[in-house]
N, C-alpha and C positions, 0 to 999 in steps of 0.2 A: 504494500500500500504506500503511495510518493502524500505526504504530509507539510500541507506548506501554512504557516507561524507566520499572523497578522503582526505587522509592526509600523512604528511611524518614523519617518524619515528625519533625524534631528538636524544632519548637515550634508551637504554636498563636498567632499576631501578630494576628488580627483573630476578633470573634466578637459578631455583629450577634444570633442567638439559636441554638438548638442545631442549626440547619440553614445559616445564609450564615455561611461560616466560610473562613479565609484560612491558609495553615500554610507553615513553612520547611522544604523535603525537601532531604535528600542525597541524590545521585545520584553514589556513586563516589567524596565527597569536594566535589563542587561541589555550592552551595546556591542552590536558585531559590524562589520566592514563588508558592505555587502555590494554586490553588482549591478546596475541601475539600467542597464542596456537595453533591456527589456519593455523596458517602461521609460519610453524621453519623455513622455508628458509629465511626469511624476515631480512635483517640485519635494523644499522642505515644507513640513507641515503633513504631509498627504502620508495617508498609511495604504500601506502596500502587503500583500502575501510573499512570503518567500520560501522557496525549495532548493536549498544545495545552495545556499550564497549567493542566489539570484533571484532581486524581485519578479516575480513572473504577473502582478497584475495590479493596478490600483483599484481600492475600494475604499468605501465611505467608513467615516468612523465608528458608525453604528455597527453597520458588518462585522468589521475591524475587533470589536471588544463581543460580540455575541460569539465571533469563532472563538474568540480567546476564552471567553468564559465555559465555550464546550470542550476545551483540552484541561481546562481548568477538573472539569466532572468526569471528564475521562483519564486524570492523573496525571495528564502529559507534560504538564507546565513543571512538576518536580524533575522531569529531567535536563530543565533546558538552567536549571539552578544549579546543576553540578558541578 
């Protein structure tokens, strides 16, 4: 099963031109360096899905914390704390 972890976009860190683009997401409070290629529309502010280090889509904030609240029910959220 490919599981992709709502997050929001804090900063843009790399930006080669408005398509290879590199960004700092929150996921929950923890911050990883993730690949924005996928998504050039994507500013900071905007929360995105990510799969393997790569946002694969933007969605609304609401989406954004209902996924997260269902990995929350299904336990999934302790392992992204480890």
């Amino acid at each position: 099963m490919c599981l992709a972890i709502p997050g929001k976009i804090l900063v843009i860190t790399e930006q080669l031109d408005d398509t290879f683009r590199k960004g700092k997401v929150s996921f929950g409070g923890i911050t990883k360096e993730i690949n924005l290629f996928m998504v050039p529309e994507a500013k900071v502010g905007d929360y995105v899905l990510v799969h393997v280090g790569v946002a694969i889509n933007v969605v609304d904030e609401e989406e954004a914390k209902q996924t997260f609240n269902y990995l929350k029910q299904m336990g999934e959220v302790e392992e992204l704390n480890e």
